[in-house]
Biotite code that builds the C-alpha atoms (Angstrom):
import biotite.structure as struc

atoms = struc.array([
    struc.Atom([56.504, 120.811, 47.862], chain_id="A", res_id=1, res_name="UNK", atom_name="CA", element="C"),
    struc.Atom([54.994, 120.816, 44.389], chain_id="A", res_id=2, res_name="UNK", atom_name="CA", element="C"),
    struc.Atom([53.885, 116.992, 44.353], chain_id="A", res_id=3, res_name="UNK", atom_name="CA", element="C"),
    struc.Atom([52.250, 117.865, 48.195], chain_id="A", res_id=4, res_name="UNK", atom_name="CA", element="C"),
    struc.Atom([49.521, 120.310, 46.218], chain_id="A", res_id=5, res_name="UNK", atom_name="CA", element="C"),
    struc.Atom([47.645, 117.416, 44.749], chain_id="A", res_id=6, res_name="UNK", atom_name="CA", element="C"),
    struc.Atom([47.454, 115.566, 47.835], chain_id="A", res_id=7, res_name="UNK", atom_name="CA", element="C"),
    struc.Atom([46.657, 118.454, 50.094], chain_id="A", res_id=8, res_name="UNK", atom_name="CA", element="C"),
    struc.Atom([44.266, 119.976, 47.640], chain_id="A", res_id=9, res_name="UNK", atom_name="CA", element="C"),
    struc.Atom([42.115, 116.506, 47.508], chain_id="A", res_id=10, res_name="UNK", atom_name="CA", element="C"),
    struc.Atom([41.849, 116.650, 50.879], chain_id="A", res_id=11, res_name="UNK", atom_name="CA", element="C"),
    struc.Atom([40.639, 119.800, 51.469], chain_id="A", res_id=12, res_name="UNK", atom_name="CA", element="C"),
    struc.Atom([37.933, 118.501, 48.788], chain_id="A", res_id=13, res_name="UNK", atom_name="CA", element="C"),
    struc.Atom([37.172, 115.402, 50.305], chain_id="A", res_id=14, res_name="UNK", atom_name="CA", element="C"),
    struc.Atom([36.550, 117.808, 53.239], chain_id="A", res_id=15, res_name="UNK", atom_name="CA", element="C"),
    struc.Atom([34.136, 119.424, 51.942], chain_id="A", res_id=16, res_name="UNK", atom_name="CA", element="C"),
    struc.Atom([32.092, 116.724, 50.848], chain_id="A", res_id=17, res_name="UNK", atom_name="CA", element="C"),
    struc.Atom([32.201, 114.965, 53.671], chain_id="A", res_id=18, res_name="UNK", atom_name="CA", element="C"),
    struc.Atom([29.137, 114.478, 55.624], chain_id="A", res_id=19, res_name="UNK", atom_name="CA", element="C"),
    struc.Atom([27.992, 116.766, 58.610], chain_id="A", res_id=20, res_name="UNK", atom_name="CA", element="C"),
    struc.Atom([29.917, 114.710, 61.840], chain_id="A", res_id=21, res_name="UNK", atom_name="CA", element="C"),
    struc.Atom([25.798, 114.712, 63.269], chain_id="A", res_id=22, res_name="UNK", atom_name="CA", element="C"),
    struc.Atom([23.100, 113.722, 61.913], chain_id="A", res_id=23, res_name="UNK", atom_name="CA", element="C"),
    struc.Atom([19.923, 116.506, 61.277], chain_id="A", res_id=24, res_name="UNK", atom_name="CA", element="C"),
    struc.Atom([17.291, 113.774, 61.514], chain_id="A", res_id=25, res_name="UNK", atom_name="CA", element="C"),
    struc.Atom([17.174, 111.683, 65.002], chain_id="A", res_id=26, res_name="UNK", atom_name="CA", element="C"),
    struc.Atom([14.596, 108.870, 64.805], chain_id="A", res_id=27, res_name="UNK", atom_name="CA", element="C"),
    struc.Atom([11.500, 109.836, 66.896], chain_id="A", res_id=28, res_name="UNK", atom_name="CA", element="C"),
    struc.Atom([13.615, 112.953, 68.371], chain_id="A", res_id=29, res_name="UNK", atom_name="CA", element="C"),
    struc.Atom([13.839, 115.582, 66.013], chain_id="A", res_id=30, res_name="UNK", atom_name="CA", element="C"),
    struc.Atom([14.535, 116.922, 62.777], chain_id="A", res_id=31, res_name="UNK", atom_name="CA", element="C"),
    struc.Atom([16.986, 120.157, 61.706], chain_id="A", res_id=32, res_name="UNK", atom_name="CA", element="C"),
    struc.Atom([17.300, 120.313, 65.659], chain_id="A", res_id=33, res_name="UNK", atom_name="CA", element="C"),
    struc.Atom([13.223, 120.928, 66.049], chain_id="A", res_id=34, res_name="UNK", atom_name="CA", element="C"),
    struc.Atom([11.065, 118.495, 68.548], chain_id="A", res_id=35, res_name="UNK", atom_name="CA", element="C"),
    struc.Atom([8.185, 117.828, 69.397], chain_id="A", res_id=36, res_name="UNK", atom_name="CA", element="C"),
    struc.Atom([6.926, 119.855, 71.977], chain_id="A", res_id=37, res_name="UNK", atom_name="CA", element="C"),
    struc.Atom([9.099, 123.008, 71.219], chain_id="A", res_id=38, res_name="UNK", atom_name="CA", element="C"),
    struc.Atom([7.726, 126.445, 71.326], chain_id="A", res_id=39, res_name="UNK", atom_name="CA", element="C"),
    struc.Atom([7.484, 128.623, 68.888], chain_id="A", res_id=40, res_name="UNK", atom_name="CA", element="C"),
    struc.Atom([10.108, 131.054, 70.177], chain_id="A", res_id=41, res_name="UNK", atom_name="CA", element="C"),
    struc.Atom([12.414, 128.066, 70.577], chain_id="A", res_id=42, res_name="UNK", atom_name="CA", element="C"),
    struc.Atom([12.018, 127.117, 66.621], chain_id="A", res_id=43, res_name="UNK", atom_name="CA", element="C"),
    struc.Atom([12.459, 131.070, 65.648], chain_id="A", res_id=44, res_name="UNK", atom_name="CA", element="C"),
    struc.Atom([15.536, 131.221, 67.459], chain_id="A", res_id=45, res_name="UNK", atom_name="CA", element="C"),
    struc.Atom([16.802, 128.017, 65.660], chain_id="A", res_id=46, res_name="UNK", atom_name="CA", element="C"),
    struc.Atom([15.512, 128.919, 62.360], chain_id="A", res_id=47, res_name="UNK", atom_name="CA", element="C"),
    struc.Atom([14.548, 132.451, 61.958], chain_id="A", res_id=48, res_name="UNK", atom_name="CA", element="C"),
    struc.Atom([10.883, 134.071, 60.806], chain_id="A", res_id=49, res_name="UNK", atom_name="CA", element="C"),
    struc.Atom([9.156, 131.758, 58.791], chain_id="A", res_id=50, res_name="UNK", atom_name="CA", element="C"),
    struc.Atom([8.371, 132.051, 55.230], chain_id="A", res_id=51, res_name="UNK", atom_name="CA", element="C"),
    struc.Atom([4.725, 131.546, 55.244], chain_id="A", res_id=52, res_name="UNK", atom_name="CA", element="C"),
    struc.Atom([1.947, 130.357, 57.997], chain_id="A", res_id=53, res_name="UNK", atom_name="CA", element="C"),
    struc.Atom([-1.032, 128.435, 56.334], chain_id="A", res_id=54, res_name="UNK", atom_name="CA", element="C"),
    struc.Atom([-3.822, 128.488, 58.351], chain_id="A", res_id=55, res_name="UNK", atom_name="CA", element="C"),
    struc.Atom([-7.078, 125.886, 58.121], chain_id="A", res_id=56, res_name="UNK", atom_name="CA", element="C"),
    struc.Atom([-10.776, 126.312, 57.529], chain_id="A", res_id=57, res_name="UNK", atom_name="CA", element="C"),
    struc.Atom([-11.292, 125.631, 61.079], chain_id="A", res_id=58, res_name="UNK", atom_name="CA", element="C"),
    struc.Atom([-10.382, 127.062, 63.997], chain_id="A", res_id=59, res_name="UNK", atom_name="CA", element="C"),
    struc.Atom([-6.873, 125.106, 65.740], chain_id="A", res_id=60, res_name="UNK", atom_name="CA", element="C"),
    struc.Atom([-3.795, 123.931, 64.343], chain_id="A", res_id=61, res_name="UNK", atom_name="CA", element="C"),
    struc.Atom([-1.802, 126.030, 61.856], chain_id="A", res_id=62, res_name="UNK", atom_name="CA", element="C"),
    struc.Atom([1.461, 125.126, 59.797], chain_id="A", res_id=63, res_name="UNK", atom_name="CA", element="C"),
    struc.Atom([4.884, 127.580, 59.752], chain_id="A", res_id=64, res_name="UNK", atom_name="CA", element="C"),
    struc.Atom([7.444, 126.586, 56.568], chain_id="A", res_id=65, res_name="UNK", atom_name="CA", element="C"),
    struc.Atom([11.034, 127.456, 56.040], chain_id="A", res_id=66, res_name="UNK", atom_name="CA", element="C"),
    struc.Atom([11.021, 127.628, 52.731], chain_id="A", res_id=67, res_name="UNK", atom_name="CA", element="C"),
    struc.Atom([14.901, 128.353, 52.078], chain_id="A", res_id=68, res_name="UNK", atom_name="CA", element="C"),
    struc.Atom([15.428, 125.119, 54.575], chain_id="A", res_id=69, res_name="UNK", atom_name="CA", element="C"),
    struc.Atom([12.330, 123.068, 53.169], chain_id="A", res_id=70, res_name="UNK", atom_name="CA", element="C"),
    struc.Atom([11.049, 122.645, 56.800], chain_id="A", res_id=71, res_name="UNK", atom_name="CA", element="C"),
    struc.Atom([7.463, 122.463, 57.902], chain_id="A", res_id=72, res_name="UNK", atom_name="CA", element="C"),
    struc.Atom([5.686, 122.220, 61.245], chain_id="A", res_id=73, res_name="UNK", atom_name="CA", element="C"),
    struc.Atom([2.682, 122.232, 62.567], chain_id="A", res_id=74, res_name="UNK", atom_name="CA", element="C"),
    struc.Atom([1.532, 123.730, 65.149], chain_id="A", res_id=75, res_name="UNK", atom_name="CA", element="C"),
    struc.Atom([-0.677, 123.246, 68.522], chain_id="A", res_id=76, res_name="UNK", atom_name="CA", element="C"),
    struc.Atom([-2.962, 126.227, 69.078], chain_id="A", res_id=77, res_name="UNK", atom_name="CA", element="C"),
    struc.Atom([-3.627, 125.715, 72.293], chain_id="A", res_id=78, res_name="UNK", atom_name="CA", element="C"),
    struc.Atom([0.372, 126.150, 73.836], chain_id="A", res_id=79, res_name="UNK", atom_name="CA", element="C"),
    struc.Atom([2.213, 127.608, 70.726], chain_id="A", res_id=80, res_name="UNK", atom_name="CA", element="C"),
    struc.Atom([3.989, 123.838, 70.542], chain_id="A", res_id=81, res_name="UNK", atom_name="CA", element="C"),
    struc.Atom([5.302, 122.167, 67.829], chain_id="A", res_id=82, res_name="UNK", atom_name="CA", element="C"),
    struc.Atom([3.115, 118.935, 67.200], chain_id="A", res_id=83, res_name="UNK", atom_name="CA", element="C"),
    struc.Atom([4.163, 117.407, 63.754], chain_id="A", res_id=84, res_name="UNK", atom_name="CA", element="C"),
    struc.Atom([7.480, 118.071, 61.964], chain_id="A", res_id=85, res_name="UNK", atom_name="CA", element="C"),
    struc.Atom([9.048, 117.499, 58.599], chain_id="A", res_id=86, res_name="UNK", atom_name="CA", element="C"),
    struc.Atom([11.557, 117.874, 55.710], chain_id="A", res_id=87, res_name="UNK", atom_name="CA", element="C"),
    struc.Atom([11.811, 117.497, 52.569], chain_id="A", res_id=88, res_name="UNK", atom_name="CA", element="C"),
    struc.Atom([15.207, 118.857, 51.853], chain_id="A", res_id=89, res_name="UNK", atom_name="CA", element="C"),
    struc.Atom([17.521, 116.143, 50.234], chain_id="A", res_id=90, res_name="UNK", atom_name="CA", element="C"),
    struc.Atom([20.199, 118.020, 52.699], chain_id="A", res_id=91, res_name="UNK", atom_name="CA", element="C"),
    struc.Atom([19.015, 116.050, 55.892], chain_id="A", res_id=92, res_name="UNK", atom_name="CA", element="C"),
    struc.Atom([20.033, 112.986, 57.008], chain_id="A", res_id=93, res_name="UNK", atom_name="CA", element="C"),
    struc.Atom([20.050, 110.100, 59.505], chain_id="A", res_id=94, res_name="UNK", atom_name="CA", element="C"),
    struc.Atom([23.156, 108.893, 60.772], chain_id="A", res_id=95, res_name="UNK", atom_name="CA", element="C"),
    struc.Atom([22.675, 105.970, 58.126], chain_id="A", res_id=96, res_name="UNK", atom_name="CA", element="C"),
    struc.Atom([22.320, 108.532, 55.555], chain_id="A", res_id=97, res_name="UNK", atom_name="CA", element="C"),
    struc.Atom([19.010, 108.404, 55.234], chain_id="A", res_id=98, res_name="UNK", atom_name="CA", element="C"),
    struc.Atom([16.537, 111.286, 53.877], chain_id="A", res_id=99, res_name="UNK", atom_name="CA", element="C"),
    struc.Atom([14.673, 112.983, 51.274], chain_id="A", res_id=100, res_name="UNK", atom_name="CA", element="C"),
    struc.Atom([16.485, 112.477, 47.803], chain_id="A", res_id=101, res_name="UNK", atom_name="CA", element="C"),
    struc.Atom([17.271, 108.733, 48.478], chain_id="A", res_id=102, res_name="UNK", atom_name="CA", element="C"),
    struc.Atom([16.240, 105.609, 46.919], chain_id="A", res_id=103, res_name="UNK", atom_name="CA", element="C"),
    struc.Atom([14.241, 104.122, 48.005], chain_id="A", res_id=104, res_name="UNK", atom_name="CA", element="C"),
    struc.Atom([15.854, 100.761, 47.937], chain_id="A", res_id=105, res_name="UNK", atom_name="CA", element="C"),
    struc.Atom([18.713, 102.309, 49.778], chain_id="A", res_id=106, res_name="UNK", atom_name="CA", element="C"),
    struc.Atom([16.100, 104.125, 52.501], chain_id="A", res_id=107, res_name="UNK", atom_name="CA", element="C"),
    struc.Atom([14.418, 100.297, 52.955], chain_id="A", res_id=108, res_name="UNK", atom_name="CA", element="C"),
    struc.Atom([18.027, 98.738, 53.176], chain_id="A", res_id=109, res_name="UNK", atom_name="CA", element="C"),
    struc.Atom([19.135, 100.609, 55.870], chain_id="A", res_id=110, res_name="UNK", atom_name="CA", element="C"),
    struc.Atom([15.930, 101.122, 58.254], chain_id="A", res_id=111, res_name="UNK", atom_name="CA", element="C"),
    struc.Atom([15.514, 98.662, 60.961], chain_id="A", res_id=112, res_name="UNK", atom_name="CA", element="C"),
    struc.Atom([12.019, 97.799, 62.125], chain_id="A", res_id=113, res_name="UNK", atom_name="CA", element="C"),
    struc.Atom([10.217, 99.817, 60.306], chain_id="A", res_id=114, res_name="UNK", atom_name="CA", element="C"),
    struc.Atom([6.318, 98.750, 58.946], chain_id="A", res_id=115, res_name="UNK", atom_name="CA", element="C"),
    struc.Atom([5.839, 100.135, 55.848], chain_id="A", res_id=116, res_name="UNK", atom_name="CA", element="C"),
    struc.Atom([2.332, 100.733, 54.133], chain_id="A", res_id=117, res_name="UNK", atom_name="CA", element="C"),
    struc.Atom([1.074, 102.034, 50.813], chain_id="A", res_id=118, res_name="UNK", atom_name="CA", element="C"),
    struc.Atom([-1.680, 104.571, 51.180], chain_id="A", res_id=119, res_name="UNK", atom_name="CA", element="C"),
    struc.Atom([-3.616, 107.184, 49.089], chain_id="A", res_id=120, res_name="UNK", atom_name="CA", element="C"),
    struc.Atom([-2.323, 111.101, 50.141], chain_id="A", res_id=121, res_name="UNK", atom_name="CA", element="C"),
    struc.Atom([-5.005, 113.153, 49.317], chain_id="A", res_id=122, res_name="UNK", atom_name="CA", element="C"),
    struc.Atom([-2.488, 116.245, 48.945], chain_id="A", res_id=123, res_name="UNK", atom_name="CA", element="C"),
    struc.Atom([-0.565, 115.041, 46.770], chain_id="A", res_id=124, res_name="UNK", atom_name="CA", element="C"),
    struc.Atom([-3.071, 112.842, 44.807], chain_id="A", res_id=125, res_name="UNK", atom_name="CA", element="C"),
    struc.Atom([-0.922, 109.664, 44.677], chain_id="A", res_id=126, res_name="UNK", atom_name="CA", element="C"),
    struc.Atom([-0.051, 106.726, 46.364], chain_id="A", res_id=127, res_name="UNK", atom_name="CA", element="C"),
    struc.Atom([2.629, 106.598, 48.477], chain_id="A", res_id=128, res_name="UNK", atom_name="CA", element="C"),
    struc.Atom([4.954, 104.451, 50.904], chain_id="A", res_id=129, res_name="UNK", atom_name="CA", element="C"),
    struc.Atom([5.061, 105.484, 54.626], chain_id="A", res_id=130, res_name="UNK", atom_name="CA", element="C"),
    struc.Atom([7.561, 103.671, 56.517], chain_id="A", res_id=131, res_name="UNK", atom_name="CA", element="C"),
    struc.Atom([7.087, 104.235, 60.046], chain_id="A", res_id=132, res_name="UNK", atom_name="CA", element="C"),
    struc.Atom([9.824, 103.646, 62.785], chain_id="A", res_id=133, res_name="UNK", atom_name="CA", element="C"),
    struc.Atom([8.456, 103.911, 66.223], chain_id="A", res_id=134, res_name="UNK", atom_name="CA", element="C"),
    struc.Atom([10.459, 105.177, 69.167], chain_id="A", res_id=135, res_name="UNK", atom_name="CA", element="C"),
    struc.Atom([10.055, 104.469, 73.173], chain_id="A", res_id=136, res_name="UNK", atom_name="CA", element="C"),
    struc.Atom([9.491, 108.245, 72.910], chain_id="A", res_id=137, res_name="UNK", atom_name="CA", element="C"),
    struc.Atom([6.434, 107.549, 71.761], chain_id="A", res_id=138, res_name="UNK", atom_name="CA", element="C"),
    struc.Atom([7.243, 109.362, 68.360], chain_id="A", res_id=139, res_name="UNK", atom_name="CA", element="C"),
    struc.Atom([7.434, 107.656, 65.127], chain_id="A", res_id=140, res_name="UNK", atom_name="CA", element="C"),
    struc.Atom([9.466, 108.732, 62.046], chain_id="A", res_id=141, res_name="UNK", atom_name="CA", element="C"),
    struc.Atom([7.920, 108.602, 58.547], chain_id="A", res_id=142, res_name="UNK", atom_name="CA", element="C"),
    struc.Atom([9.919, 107.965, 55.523], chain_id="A", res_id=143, res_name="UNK", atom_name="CA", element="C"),
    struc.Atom([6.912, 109.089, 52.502], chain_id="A", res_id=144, res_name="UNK", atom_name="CA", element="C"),
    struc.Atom([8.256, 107.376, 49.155], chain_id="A", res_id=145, res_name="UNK", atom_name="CA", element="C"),
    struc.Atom([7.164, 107.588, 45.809], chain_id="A", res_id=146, res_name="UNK", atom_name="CA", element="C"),
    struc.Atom([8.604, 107.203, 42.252], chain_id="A", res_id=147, res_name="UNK", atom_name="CA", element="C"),
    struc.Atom([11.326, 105.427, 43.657], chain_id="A", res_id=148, res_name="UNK", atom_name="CA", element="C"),
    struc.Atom([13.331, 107.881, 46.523], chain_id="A", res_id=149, res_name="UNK", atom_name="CA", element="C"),
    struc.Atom([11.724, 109.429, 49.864], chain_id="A", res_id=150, res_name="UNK", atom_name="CA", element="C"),
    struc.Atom([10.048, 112.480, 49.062], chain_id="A", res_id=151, res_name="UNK", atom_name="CA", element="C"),
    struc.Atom([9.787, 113.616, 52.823], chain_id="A", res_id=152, res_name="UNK", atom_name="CA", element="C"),
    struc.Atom([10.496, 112.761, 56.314], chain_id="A", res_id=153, res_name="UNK", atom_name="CA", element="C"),
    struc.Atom([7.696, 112.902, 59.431], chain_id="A", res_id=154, res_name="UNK", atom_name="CA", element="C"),
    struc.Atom([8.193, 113.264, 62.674], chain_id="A", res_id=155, res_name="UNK", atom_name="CA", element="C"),
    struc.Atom([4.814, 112.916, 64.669], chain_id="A", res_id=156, res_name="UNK", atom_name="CA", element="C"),
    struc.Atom([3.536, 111.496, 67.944], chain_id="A", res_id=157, res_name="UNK", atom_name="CA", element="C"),
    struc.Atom([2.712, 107.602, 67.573], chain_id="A", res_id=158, res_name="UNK", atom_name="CA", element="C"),
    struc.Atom([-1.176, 107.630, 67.990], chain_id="A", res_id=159, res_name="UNK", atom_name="CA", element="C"),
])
């Protein structure tokens, strides 16, 4: 029994760093279980209150964030429907194990037809890397990268 402890112990911590069995980001589907689309009531039942609401200079659009879950969406005015999504907790992944916290050699290694560009974002003051993977959904998936790892994952309507 004694020389069964070792064994049994690492795997009940294997276990535990396993993985989740499903993946929190679906390409051009949704991310932490929010899509496109969604009400708001659907979110809050997934999620909870949000921390904070940021609201524009202009009337429209307004964004909710989770901060304990480092989730973000924007909002549609007009229905109460989620239009834009995104993450940039280094807990959520793709099935390929793919998110924010990754290199970004690893991120480019494992996408599959993505277009990638490098563009100036004005809120963050840098350049960055979008790689977009469209979906027949007509969603696409942004991976953002900088300094070397994503930084955040995007999931928008494609045009």
């Amino acid at each position: 029994m004694r020389s069964a402890l070792p064994v049994l112990l690492a795997v009940v911590v294997l276990a535990a760093l396993a993985p989740p069995a499903s993946a929190s980001i679906v390409l051009g589907e949704h991310i932490a279980g929010v899509r496109l689309g969604d009400p708001l009531s659907a979110v809050t039942a997934r999620h909870g209150a949000p921390s904070r609401k940021l609201v524009g200079d202009e009337e429209g659009d307004y964004g909710l964030f989770w901060d304990r879950i480092r989730l973000h969406a924007l909002m549609l005015t007009a229905d109460d429907t989620v239009g834009l999504v995104s993450t940039t907790s280094t807990t959520q992944r793709t099935s390929r194990h793919i998110g924010p916290g990754v290199r970004a050699s690893t991120a480019r290694r494992r996408l599959t037809g993505e277009r990638c560009a490098t563009y100036y974002d004005g809120d963050r003051r840098r350049e960055v890397l979008g790689c977009d993977v469209r979906s027949r959904t007509g969603a696409t998936t942004t991976f953002v990268i900088w300094s070397g790892r994503v930084r955040e994952v995007v999931l928008s309507r494609t045009g």
